[in-house]
C-alpha positions as CSV (number, residue, x, y, z in Angstrom):
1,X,126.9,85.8,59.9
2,X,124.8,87.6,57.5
3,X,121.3,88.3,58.9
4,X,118.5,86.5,56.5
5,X,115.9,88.6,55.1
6,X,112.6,88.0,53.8
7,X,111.1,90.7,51.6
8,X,106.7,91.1,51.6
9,X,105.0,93.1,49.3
10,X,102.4,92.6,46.4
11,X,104.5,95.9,44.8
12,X,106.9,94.7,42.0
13,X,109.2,98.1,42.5
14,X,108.5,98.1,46.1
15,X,110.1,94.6,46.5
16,X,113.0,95.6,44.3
17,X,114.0,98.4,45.8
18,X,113.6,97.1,49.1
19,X,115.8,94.3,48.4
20,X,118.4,96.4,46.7
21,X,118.7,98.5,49.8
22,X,119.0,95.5,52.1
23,X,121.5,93.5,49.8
24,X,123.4,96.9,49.9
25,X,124.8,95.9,53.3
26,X,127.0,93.1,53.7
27,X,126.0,91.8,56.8
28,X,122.1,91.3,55.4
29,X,121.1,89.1,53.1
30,X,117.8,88.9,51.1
31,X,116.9,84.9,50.7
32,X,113.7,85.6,49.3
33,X,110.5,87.2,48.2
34,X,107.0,87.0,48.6
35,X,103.8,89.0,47.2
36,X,101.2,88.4,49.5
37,X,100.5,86.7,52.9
38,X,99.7,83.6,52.0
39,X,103.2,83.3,50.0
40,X,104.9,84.7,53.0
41,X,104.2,81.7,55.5
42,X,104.7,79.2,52.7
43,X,108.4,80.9,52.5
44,X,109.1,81.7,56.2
45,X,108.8,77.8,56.7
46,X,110.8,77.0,54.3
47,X,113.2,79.7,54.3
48,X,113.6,80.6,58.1
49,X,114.4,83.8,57.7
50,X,115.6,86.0,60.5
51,X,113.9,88.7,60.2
52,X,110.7,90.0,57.9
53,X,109.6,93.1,56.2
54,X,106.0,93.3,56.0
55,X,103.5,95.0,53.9
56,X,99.5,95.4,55.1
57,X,97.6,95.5,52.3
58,X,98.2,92.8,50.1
59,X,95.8,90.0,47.8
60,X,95.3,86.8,48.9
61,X,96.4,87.3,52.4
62,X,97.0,91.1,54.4
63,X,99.5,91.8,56.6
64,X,98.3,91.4,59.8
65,X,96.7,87.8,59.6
66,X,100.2,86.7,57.8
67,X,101.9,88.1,61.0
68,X,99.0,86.1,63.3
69,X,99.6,83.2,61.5
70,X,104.1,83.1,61.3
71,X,104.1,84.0,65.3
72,X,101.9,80.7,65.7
73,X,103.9,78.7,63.7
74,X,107.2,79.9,63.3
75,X,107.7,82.9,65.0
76,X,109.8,85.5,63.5
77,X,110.8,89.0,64.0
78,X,108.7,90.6,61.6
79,X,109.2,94.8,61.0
80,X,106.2,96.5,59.1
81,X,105.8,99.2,56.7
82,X,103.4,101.5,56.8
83,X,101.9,104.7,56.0
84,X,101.9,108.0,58.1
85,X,97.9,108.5,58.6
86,X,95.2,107.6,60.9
87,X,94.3,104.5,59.1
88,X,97.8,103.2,58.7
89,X,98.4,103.8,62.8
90,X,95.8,101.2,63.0
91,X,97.0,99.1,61.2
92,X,100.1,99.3,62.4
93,X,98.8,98.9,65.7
94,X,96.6,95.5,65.0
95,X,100.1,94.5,63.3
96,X,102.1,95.5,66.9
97,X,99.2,93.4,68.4
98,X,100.0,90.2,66.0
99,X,103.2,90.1,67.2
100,X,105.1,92.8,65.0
101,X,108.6,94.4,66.5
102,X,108.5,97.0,64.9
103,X,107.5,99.5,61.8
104,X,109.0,102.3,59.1
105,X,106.7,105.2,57.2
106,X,106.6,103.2,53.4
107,X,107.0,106.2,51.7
108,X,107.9,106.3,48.3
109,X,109.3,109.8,48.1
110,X,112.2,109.2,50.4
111,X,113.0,106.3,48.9
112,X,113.6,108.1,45.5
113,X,114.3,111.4,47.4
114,X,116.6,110.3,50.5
115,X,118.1,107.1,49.5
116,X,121.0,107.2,51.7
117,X,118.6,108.0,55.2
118,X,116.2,105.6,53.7
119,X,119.1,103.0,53.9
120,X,120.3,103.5,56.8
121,X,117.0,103.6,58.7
122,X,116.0,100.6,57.2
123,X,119.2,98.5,57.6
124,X,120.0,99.7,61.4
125,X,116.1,98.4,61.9
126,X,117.0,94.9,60.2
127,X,120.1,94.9,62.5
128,X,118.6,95.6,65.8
129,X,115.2,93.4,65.4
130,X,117.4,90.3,64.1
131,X,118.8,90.5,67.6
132,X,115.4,89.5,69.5
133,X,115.3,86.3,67.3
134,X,116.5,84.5,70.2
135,X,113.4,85.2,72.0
136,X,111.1,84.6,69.5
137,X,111.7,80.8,69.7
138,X,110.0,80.5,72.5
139,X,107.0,82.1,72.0
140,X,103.4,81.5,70.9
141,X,100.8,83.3,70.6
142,X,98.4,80.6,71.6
143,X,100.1,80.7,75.1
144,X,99.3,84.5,75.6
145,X,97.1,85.3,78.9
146,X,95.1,88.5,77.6
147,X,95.1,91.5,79.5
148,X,92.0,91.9,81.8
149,X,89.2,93.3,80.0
150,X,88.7,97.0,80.9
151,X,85.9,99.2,82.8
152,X,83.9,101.8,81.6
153,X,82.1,99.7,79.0
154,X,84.6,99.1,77.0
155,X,85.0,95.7,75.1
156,X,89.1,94.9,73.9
157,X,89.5,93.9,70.0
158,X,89.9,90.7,69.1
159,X,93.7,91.6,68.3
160,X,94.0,92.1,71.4
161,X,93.9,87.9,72.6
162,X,97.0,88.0,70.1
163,X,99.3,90.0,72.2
164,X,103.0,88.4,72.6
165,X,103.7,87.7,76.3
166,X,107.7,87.9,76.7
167,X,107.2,88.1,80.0
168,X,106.3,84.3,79.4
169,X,109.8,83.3,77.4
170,X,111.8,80.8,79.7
171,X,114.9,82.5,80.8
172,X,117.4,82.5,83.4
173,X,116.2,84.1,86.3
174,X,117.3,87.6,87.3
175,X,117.6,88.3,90.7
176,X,114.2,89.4,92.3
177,X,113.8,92.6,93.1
178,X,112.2,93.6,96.2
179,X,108.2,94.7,96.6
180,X,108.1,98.1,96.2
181,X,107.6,100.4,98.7
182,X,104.7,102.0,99.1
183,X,104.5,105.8,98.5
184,X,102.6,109.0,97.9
185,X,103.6,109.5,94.0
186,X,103.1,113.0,92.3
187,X,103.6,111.4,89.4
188,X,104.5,108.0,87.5
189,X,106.4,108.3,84.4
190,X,107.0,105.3,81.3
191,X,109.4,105.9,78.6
192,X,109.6,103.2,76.2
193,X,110.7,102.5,72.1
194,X,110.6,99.3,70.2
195,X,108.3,96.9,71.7
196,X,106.6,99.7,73.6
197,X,103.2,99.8,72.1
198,X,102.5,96.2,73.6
199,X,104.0,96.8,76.8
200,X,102.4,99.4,77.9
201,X,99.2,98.3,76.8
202,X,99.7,95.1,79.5
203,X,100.9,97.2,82.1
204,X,98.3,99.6,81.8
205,X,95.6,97.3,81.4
206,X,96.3,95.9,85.0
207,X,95.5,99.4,86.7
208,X,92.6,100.0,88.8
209,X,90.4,102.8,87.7
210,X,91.1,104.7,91.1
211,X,94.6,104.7,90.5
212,X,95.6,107.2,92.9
213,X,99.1,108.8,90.7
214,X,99.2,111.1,87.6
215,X,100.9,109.3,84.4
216,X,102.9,110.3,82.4
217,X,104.1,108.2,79.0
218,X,106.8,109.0,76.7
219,X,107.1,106.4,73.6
220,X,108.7,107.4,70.5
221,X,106.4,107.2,67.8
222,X,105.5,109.1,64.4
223,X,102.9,112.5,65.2
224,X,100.5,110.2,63.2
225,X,99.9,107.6,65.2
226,X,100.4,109.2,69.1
227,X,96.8,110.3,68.8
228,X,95.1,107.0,67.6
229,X,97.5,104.8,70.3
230,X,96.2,106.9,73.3
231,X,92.7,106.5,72.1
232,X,93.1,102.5,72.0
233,X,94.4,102.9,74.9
234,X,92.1,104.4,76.5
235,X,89.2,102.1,75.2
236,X,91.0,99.1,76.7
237,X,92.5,100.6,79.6
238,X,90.2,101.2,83.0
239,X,92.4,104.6,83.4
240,X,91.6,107.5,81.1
241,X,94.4,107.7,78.5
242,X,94.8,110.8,76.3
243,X,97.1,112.4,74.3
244,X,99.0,115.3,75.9
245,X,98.5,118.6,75.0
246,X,99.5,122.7,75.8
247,X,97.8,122.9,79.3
248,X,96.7,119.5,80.5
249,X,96.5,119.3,84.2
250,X,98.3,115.7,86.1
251,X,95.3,114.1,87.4
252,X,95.4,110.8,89.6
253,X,94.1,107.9,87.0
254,X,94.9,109.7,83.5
255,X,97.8,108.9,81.7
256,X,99.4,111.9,78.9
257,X,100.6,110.2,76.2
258,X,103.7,113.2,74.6
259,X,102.8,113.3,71.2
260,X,104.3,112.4,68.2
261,X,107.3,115.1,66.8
262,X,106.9,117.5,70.1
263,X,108.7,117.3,73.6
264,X,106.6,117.0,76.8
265,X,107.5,118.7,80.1
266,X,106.0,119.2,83.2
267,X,106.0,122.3,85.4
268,X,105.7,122.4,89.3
269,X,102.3,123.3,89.3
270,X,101.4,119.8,87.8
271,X,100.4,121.1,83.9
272,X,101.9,119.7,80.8
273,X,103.8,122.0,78.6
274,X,103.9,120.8,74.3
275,X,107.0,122.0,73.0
276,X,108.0,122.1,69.5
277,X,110.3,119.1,68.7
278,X,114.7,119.9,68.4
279,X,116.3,119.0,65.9
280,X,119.2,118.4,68.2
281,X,117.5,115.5,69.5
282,X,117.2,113.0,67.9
283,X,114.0,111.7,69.6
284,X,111.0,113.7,69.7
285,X,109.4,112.9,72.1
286,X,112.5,112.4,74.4
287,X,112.2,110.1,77.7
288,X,115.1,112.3,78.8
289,X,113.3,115.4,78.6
290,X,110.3,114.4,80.4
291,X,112.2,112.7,83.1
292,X,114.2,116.0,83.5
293,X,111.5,117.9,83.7
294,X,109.8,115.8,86.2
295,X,113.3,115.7,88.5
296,X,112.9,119.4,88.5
297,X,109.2,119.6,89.1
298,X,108.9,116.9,91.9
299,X,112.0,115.7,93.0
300,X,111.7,112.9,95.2
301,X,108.0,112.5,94.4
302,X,108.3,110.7,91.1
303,X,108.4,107.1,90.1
304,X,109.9,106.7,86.6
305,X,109.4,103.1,84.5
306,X,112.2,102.7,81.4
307,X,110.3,100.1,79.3
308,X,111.3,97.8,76.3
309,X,113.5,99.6,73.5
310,X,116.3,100.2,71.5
311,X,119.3,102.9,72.5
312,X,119.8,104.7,76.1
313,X,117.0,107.5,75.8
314,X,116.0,107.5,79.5
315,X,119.4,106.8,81.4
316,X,120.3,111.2,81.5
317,X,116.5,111.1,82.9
318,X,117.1,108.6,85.0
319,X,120.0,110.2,86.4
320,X,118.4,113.3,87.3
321,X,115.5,111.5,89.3
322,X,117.5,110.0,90.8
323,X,119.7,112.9,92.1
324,X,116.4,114.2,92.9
325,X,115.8,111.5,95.5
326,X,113.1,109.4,93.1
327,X,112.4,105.8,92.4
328,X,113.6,104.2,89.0
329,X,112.2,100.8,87.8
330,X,113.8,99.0,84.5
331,X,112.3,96.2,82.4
332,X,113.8,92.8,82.8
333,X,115.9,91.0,79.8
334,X,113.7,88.5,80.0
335,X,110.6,90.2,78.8
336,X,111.8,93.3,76.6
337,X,111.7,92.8,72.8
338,X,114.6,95.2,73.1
339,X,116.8,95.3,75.7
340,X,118.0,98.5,74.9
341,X,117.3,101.6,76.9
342,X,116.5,99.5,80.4
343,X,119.4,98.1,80.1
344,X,121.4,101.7,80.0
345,X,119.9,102.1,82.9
346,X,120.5,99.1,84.9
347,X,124.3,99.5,83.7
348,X,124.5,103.2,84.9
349,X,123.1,101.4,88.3
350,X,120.3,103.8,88.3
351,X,117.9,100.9,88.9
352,X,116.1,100.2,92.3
353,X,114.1,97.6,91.1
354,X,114.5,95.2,87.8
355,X,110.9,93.8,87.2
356,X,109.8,91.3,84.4
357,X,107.0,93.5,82.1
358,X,103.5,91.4,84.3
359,X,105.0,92.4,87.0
360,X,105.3,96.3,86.7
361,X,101.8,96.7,86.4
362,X,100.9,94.9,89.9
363,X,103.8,96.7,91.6
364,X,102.7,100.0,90.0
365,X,99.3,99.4,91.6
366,X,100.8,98.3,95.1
367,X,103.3,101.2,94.6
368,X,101.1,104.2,94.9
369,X,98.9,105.5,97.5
């Protein structure tokens, strides 16, 4: 069955072109259009479309409230376009916070430049966020228990309150893991994708400020937005959050966040090395590299987290660590938006523990001493 399509935009040729991409495939179909926010609920309603593309900035009605308002009352995988600056990681953010899967660069140059790339990127998206629609049926937003507010002063956004719980979505239950085990960590490491941006913001959130571990978090994300993620972040976390750069030292309560385009490794003397991204690769940053890395550095020191996302970046890491003698947690089914890369993992049996995403935080912080 085809996978419906709604198309959001207040631009005429960005609508058209969007649509002709998406009605280039013959397992999507594009059941209608809107031009502003206000239009879009009015069609998801009517339309129940399986999966939205989203524009921000639109009359009437933006993005982001549109997005509020269709998770409250008919929640629906909705992907957003956006553009690659500060100001647009913010928004895409805010829109991630509303309850957004996920997001692509609108850029009009590729679409006139790279039409075949821009097609494919846009389509496989379509086709791997339809696939959380199940979930989605059981969520509200109303229902969300916000993450603690953190220290250091700092006050969370009101965007924040609007965060999706998955962890919430009635399931058939997994088999429990055991508490962890507790352990003198060198270093705790997070590699996550699609649905990342939330999830690490609620495990994060539910660290103590003395955390006593390094972090490490790899999430794959555009080099314009790494920067502005690791400062929110940081303002709602009680850890110290920061993007990684040449040179940083692990230190017990800071998280390095790889940036954006580059690869992140770490050396047995506990300092970050920023390398230029490979073009081999085809994510940069790579959980696989930093999970290496960390094998190598620490070998049975290291507790490595696969979070949320599509693909198996993560599993070669995992391997490695555990080789090494380390500790491996995965995601639960039940709570991912994608159950892609923990679930690479758990099918390599590389897992020693399956936790839903509230309970990683709590075990992280029982975890390490």
């Amino acid at each position: 069955m085809a996978v419906k399509v709604l198309v959001v935009d207040d631009s005429g040729f960005f609508r058209r072109r969007v649509s002709e991409i998406l009605s280039s495939d013959s397992n999507i179909q594009v059941v209608g259009t809107a031009t502003n926010g206000r239009e879009a609920i009015d069609q998801v309603l009517a339309l129940k479309p399986d999966v939205i593309t989203m524009d921000y900035e639109m009359p009437m009605m933006d993005g982001i409230t549109a997005v509020r308002q269709i998770m409250q009352r008919c929640p629906t995988p909705v992907l957003m376009f956006s553009s690659l600056t500060h100001e647009g990681a913010r928004v895409t953010l805010d829109a991630l916070d509303a309850g957004a899967v996920d997001y692509l660069p609108k850029n009009f140059e590729d679409i006139s430049r790279n039409p075949d790339k821009v097609k494919q990127m846009l389509c496989e998206k379509v086709h791997t966020i339809s696939r959380s629609n199940r979930r989605y049926s059981t969520f509200c937003t109303s229902s969300v228990n916000p993450p603690p507010a953190a220290s250091r002063g700092a006050v969370p956004s009101a965007s924040t309150n609007t965060l999706r719980s998955t962890s919430t979505a009635p399931a058939a239950p997994a088999a429990r893991s055991p508490a962890p085990k507790r352990k003198a960590y060198k270093l705790v490491a997070i590699g996550t994708s699609t649905g990342g941006p939330v999830a690490l913001q609620r495990v994060l959130t539910q660290l103590p400020a003395s955390f006593p571990a390094p972090i490490v978090l790899i999430q794959h994300m555009p080099a314009a937005f790494t920067k502005a993620f690791a400062d929110r972040l940081d303002k709602l976390c009680r850890i110290r959050v920061k993007e990684a750069e040449d040179g940083d030292v692990l230190r017990p309560g800071l998280a390095l966040l790889a940036p954006g385009g580059k690869q992140m490794m770490i050396d047995s003397r506990g300092a970050v090395r920023i390398l230029p991204g490979d073009d081999r690769l085809n994510y940069k940053p790579c959980v696989d590299v930093t999970f290496g890395s960390a094998a190598k550095s620490f070998h049975d020191k290291v507790l490595a987290v696969v979070l949320t996302g599509m693909g198996a970046d993560g599993r070669e890491g995992a391997r490695l660590l555990k080789q090494s003698g380390s500790q491996v947690w995965a995601q639960d089914e039940a709570s991912c938006v994608i159950y892609g890369m923990p679930m690479a993992v758990v099918k390599a049996n590389l897992s020693d523990a399956v936790y839903g995403l509230d309970e990683i935080g709590r075990n992280l912080a029982e975890a390490c001493i």
